[in-house]
C-alpha positions in Angstrom: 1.2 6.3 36.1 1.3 8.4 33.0 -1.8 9.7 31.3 -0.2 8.3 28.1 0.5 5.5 29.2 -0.6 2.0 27.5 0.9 -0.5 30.0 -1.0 -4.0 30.1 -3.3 -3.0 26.9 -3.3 -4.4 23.7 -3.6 -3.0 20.2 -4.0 -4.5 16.7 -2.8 -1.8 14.2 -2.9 -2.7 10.8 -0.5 -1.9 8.1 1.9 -1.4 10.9 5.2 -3.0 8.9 6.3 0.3 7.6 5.3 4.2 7.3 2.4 5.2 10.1 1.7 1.9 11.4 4.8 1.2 12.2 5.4 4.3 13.7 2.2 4.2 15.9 3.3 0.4 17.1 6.5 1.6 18.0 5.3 4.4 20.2 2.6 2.3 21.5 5.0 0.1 23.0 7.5 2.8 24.1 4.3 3.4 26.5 4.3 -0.4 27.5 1.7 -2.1 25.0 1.3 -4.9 23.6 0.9 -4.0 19.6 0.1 -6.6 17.1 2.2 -6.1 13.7 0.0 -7.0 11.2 0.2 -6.2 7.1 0.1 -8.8 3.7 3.3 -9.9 4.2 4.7 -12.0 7.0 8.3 -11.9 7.1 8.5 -7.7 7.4 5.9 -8.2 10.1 8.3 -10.5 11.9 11.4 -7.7 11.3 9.3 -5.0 12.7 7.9 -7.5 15.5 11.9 -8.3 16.3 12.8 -4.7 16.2 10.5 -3.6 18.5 11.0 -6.5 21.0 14.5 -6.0 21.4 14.0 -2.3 22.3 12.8 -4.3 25.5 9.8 -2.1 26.0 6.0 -3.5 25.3 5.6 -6.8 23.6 5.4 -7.1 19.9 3.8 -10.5 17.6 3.8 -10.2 13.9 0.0 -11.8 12.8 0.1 -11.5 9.1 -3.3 -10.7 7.4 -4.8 -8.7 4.2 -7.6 -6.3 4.8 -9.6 -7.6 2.0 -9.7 -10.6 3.5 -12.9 -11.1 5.9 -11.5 -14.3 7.6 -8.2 -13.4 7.8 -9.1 -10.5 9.9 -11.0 -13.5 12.0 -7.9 -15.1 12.3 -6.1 -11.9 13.4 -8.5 -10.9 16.1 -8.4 -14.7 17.3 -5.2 -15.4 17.3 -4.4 -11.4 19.4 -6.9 -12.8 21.7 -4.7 -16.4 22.0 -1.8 -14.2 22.4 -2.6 -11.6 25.3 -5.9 -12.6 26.1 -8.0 -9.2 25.6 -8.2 -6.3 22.7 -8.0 -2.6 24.1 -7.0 -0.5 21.3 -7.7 -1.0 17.4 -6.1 0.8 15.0 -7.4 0.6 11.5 -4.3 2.1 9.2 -4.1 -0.3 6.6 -5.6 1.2 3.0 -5.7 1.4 -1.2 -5.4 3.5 -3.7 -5.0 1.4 -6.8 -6.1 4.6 -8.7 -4.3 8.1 -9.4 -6.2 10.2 -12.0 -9.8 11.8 -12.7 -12.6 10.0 -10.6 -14.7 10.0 -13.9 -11.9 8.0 -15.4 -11.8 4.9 -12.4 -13.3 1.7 -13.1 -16.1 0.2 -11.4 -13.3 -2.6 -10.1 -11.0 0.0 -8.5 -13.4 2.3 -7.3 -14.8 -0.7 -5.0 -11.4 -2.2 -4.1 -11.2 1.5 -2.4 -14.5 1.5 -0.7 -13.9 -2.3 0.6 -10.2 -1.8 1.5 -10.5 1.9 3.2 -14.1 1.4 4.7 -15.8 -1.9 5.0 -12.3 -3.4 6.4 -12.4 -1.4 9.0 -16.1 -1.6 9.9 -15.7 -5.5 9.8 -12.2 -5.1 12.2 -13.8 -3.1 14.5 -16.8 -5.0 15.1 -14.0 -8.0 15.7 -12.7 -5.8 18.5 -15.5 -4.7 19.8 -17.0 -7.3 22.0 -13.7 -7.2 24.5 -14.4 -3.7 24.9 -17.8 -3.7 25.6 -17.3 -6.5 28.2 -14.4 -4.3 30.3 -16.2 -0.9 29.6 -13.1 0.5 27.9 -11.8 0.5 24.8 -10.3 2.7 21.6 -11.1 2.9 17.9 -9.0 4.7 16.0 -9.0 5.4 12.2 -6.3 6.6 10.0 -8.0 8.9 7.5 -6.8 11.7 5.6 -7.0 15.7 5.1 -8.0 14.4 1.5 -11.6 13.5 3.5 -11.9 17.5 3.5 -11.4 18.3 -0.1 -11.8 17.4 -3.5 -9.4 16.3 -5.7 -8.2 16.1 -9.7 -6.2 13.1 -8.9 -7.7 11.2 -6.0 -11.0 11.9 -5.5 -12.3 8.0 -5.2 -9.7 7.7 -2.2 -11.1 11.2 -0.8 -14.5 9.6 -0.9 -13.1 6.8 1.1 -12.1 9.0 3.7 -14.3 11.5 3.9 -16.8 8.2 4.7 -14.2 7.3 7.5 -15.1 10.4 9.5 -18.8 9.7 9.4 -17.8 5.8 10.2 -16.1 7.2 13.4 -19.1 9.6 14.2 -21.9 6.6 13.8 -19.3 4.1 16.2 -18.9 6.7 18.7 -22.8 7.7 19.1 -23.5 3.7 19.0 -20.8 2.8 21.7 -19.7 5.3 23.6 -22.2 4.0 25.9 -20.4 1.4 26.8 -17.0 3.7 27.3 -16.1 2.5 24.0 -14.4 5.8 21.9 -13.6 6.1 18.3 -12.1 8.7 16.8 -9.9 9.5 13.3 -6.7 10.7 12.3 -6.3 13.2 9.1 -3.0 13.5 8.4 -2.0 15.8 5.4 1.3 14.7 3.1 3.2 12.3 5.0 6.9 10.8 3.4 5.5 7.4 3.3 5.7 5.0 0.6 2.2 4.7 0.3 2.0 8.4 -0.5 5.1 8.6 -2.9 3.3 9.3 -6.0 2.6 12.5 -4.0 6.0 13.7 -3.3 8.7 11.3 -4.8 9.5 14.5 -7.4 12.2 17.3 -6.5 10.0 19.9 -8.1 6.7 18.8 -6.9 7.9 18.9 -3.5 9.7 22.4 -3.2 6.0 23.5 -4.5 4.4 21.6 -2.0 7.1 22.8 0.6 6.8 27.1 -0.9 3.6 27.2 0.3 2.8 24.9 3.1 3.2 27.2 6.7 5.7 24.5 8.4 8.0 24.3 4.6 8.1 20.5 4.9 6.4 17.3 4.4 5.5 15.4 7.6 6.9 12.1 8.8 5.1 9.3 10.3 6.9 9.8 14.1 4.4 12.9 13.9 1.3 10.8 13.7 2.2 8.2 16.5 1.6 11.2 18.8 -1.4 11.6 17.9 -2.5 8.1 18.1 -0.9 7.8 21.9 -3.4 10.3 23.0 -6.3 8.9 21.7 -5.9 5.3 22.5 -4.7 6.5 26.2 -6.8 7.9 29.6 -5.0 11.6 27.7 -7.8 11.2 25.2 -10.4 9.2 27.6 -13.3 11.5 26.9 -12.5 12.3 23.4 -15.2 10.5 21.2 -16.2 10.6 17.6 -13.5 13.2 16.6 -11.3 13.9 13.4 -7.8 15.5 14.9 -6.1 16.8 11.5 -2.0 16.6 11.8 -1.2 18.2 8.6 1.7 20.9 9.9 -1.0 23.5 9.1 -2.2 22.4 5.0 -5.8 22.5 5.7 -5.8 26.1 6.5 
């Protein structure tokens, strides 16, 4: 078998009916998993569910549920565990930036819906997952941060914070649970053409900037993250713990 292979395991990845989630869920049943489609709204949960399921590869269920939402992320972890029995992979992708400015300019309101939504979520998810994995001695934690985590920022900053506090989230899981063979790790991706990121790079002249003097010439796509993601919820990542692996095409440096 495959050292990237995910046959028989099954992963909840949120925000996974468009952009990286999606991508990661597709690739994570290309490898034979079960994946969990799971974002706000439940009818492009069920076309990405449908979608997948006809490529005849793993099995995809659409489980609808908002982030901010404590129970409803009950509900989603009960009803994964109605569906296939077990969690082995959670990947916490869903996030908010309901701000795009100077952080001394964000209200108290949206500076929290930030924190809650990018950090407390995915405390509250993972601690939903966690007790399947500590009972078969195996499991995967996985965090979609950002390269913004590293930096500082005239127009994001609050969201940076967020991230930045994802990394340490990811550090403090993996010295509490690796223990029990239970890894968590992070994702930094740089400038992905998502829609979530559009304010970024939804403008011809902003992007040939970006593009001049970024060492690939190109904003990334979310196919390049679900790579990324494979190897760390697979036995290819299974003594990788408490790490932040940057896929940025080069930004950062």
């Amino acid at each position: 078998m495959s050292l990237f292979s995910l046959e028989g395991r099954t992963a909840i990845i949120t925000g996974s009916s468009r952009g990286i989630g999606r991508a990661i869920a597709e690739q994570f049943a290309a490898q034979g998993g079960n994946v969990v489609i799971s974002s706000r709204k439940g009818p492009v949960c069920e076309e990405v569910a449908d979608a997948i399921n006809e490529k005849g590869q793993g099995k995809a269920i659409p489980i609808p549920a908002s982030i901010s939402d404590k129970e409803a992320l009950e509900a989603l972890v009960a009803k994964t565990r109605e569906a296939f029995g077990k969690i082995d992979i959670c990947v916490c992708n869903a996030a908010s930036n309901p701000y795009y400015g100077p952080i001394g300019g964000i209200s108290d309101e949206q500076f929290r819906k930030i924190l809650d939504n990018n950090i407390l979520s995915n405390h509250w998810l993972m601690q939903m997952c966690l007790p399947d994995m500590i009972e078969q001695k195996k499991g995967s934690l996985i965090v979609v941060s950002s390269i913004g985590g590293l930096r500082g920022s005239p127009t994001i900053g609050a969201y940076n914070v967020s991230k930045a506090a994802d990394f340490q989230l990811a550090r403090n899981y993996a010295v509490e649970y690796g223990q029990h063979n239970v890894r968590t790790n992070c994702i930094a991706p740089g400038l992905i053409r998502t829609d979530f990121a559009k304010a970024l790079w939804d403008n011809p002249a902003a992007e040939k900037a970006y593009n001049s003097s970024h060492p690939m010439r190109r904003i990334g796509l979310p196919d390049e993250l679900a790579g990324a993601a494979v190897f760390l919820a697979s036995d290819a990542g299974s003594y990788v713990n408490g790490q932040m692996i940057v896929v940025d095409g080069g930004s950062t440096i």
